[in-house]
C-alpha positions as CSV (number, residue, x, y, z in Angstrom):
1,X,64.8,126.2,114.7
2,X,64.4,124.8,118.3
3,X,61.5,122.5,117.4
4,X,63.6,120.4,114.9
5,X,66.7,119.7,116.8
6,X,68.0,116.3,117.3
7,X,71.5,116.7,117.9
8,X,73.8,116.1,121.1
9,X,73.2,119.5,122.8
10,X,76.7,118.8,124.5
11,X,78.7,118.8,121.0
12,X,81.5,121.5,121.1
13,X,82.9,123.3,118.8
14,X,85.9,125.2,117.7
15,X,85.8,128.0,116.3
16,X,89.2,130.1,114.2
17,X,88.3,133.1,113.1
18,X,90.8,135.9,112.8
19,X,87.6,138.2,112.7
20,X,87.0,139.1,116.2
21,X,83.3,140.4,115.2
22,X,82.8,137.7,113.0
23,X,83.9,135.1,115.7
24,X,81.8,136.7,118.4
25,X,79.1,136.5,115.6
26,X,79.0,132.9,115.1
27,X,79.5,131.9,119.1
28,X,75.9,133.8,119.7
29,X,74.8,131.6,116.8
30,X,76.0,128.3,118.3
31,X,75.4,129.2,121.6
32,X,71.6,129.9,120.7
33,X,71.9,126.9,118.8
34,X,73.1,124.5,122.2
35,X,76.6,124.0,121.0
36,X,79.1,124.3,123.5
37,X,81.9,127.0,121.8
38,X,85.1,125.6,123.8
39,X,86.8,128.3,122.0
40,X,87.6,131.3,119.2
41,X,91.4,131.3,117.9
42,X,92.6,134.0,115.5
43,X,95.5,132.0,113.8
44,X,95.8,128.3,112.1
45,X,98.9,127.8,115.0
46,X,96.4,128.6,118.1
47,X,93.3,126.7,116.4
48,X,95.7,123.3,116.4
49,X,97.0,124.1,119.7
50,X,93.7,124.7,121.3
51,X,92.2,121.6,119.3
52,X,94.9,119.7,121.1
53,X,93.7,121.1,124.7
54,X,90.1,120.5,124.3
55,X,89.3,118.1,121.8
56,X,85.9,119.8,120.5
57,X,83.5,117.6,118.0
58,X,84.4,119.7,115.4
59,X,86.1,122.9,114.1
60,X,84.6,125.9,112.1
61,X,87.6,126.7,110.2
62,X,87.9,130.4,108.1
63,X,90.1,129.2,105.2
64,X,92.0,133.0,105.1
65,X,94.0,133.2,108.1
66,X,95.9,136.0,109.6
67,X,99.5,134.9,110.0
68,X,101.6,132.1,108.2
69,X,98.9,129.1,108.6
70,X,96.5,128.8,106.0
71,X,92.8,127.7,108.1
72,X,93.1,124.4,105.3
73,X,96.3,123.4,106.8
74,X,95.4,123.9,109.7
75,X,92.3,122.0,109.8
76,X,94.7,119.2,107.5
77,X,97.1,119.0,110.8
78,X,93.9,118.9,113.2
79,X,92.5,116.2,111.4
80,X,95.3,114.1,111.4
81,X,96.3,114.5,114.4
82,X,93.5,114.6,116.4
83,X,90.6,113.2,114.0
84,X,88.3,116.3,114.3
85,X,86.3,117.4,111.6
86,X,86.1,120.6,109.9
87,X,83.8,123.3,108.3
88,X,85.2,125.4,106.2
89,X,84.0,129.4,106.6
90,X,84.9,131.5,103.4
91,X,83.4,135.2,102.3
92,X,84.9,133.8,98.6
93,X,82.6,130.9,96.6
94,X,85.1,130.9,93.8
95,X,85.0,127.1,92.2
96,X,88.9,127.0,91.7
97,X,89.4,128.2,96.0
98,X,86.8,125.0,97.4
99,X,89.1,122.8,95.0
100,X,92.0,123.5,96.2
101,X,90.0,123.1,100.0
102,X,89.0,119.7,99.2
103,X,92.4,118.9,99.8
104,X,92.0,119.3,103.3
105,X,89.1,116.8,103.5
106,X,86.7,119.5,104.9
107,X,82.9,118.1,106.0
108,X,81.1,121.3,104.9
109,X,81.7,124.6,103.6
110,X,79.8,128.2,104.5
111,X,79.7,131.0,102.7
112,X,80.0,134.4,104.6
113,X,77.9,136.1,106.2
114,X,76.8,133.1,107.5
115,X,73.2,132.0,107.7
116,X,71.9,130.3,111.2
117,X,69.7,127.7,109.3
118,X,72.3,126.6,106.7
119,X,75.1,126.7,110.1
120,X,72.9,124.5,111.6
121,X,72.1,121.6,109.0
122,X,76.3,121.9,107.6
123,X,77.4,121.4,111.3
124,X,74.5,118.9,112.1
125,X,75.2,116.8,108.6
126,X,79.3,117.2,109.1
127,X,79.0,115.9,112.9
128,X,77.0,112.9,111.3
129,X,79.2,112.3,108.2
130,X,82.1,112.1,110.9
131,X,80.5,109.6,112.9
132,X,80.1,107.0,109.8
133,X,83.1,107.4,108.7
134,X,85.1,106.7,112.2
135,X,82.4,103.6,112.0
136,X,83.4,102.7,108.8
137,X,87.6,102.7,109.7
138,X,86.8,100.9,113.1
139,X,85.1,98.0,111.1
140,X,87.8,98.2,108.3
141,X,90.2,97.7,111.2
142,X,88.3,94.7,112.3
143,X,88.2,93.2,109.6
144,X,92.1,93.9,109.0
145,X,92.7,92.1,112.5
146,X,90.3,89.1,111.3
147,X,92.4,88.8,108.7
148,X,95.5,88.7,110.2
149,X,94.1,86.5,113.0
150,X,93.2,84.0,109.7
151,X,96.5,84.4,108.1
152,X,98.3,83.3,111.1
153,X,96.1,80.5,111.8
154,X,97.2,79.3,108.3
155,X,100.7,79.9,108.4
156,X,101.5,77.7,110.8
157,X,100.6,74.7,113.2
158,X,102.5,76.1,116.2
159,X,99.9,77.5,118.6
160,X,102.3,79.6,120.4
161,X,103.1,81.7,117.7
162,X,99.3,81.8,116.8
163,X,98.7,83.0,119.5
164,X,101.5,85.4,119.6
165,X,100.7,87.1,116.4
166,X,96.9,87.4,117.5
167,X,98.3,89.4,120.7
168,X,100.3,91.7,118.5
169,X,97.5,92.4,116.5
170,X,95.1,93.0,119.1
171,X,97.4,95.7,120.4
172,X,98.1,97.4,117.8
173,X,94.5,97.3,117.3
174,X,93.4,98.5,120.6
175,X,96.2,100.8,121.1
176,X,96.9,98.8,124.6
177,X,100.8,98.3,126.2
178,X,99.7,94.5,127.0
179,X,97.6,91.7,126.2
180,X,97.5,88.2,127.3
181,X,95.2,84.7,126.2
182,X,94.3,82.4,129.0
183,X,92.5,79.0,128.4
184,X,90.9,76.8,130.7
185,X,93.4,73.5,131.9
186,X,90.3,70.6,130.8
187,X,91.9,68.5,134.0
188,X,92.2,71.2,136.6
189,X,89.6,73.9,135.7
190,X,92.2,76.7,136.4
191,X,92.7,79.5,133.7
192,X,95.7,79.4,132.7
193,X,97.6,82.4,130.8
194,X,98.7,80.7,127.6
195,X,100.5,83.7,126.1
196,X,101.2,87.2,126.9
197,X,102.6,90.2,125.8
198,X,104.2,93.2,127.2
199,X,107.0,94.2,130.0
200,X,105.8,91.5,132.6
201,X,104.9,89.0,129.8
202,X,107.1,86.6,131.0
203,X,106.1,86.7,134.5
204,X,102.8,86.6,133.7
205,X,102.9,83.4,131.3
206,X,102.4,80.1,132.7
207,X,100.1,81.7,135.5
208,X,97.1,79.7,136.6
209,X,94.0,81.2,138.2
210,X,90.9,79.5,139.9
211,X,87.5,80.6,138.4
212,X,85.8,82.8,140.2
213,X,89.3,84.2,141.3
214,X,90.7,87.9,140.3
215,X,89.5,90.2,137.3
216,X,90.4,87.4,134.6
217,X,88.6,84.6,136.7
218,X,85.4,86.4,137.5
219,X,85.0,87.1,133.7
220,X,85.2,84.1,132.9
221,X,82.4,82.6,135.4
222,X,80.3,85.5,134.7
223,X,80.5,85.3,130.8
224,X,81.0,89.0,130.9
225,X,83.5,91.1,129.5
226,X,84.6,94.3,132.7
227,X,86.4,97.1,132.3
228,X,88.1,98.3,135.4
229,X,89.1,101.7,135.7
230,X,92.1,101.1,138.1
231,X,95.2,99.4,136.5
């Protein structure tokens, strides 16, 4: 196996097991593999908690739990709330059980006792499978914001509330507390914050800044975008 790998030997994984000697198992497998195991959880309650704590790549999830949780809604609740992916681990490869798993939205499934090549290409091919489709929703989400942006150029003549809508689109987009448009003032060559959103937004509106001058400023003379670390 080592002369074919190509994936990110610092991916982690998750794995919920309520087999200790089937858990331990599978960690020698990853290990030997170069996954990083972050973790082994018996029960669908621990493997959500623990996904919370360490957000790992992805989760190799036994679908028969000990306890309350079933390991599919578990890995349902992981999912959404933390958009990790899941393999489902099953000793059962009855048709009507991976129905009712699909549910879930699972990226792979593995049938017990669990073989290191097929671990390797279901986890390699479900890491991948993730990664297009978080591509896919960010560019669904741009295009959603485009759209927006175009309906509320449309919709009205006043650039204020243009710009306005733009801002709350952008942080909803972003996730962000704040957002503000400057332009550049034609007769003065100052930036000049437009618009704003937020706690401070009407502080921070009408504000003029030479170029060259501040976080906003330098941008601007540079022609490229920052990202600073310390708010």
């Amino acid at each position: 196996m080592s002369g074919d790998r190509v994936h990110n030997p610092r991916s982690s994984i998750l794995i919920v097991e309520d087999s200790g000697l089937i858990a331990h198992r599978l960690k020698k497998i990853l290990t030997r593999l170069e996954y990083d195991v972050v973790g082994m959880a018996p029960s669908g309650e621990e493997a959500i908690r623990r996904a919370g704590e360490m957000r790992p790549d992805l989760v190799l999830m036994d679908i028969y739990l000990a306890g309350k949780m079933k390991g599919t809604e578990s890995a349902a609740q992981i999912r959404a709330q933390f958009d990790i992916p899941a393999v489902y681990l099953t000793a059962y490869s009855e048709g009507s059980l991976l129905e009712q798993a699909k549910a879930a939205g699972p990226y792979g499934y593995l049938i017990k006792p669990v073989q290191e090549r097929e671990l390797y290409a279901t986890i390699k091919m479900a890491l991948y499978k993730h990664e297009i489709d978080k591509n896919l929703r960010q560019r669904n989400r741009e295009l959603a914001l485009l759209n927006q942006a175009g309906q509320a150029f449309n919709s009205t003549l006043d650039l204020d509330q243009v710009f306005t809508t733009v801002l709350e689109e952008v942080c909803h987009f972003l996730d962000v507390l704040a957002a503000s448009i400057w332009l550049i003032d034609a007769d003065t060559g100052e930036l000049v914050c437009h618009q704003a959103t937020g706690l401070q937004n009407q502080v921070v509106r009408g504000w003029r800044l030479p170029l060259g001058e501040g976080i906003a400023g330098s941008t601007v003379r540079s022609g490229e975008s920052v990202i600073v670390p310390d708010v």
